[in-house]
C-alpha positions, 0 to 999 in steps of 0.5 A: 653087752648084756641086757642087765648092763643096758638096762642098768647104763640106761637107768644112770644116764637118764639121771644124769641127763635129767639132771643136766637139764634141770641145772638150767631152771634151778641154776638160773638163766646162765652158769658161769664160772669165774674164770670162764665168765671173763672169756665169755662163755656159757656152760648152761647150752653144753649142760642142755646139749648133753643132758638131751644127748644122754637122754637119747643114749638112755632111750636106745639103750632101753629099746636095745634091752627090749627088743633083745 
């Protein structure tokens, strides 16, 4: 992978990452589809865990271009 592409991949999983994490302050303190509310289960820990993840995804990336 080139240096242009990690930087890049980089860059749009910071965002989307970001913005996983801050559905949950702007969303309310709980995200629930209709259908999935009747079973009980909560979207906002999945948002927050995969925001975290691609956070983490876009800093290696970024010290993977940087050090290259």
């Amino acid at each position: 992978m080139s240096k242009r592409t990690q930087v890049v991949l980089a860059g749009a999983s910071m965002v989307v990452g970001l913005a996983f994490i801050t559905i949950k302050f702007v969303g309310g303190s709980s995200l629930e589809a209709a259908s999935v509310g009747q079973a009980g289960i909560d979207l906002t820990k999945y948002f927050l865990w995969g925001g975290d993840g691609l956070l983490l995804i876009s800093a290696l990336l970024y010290i993977r271009a940087s050090a290259a």
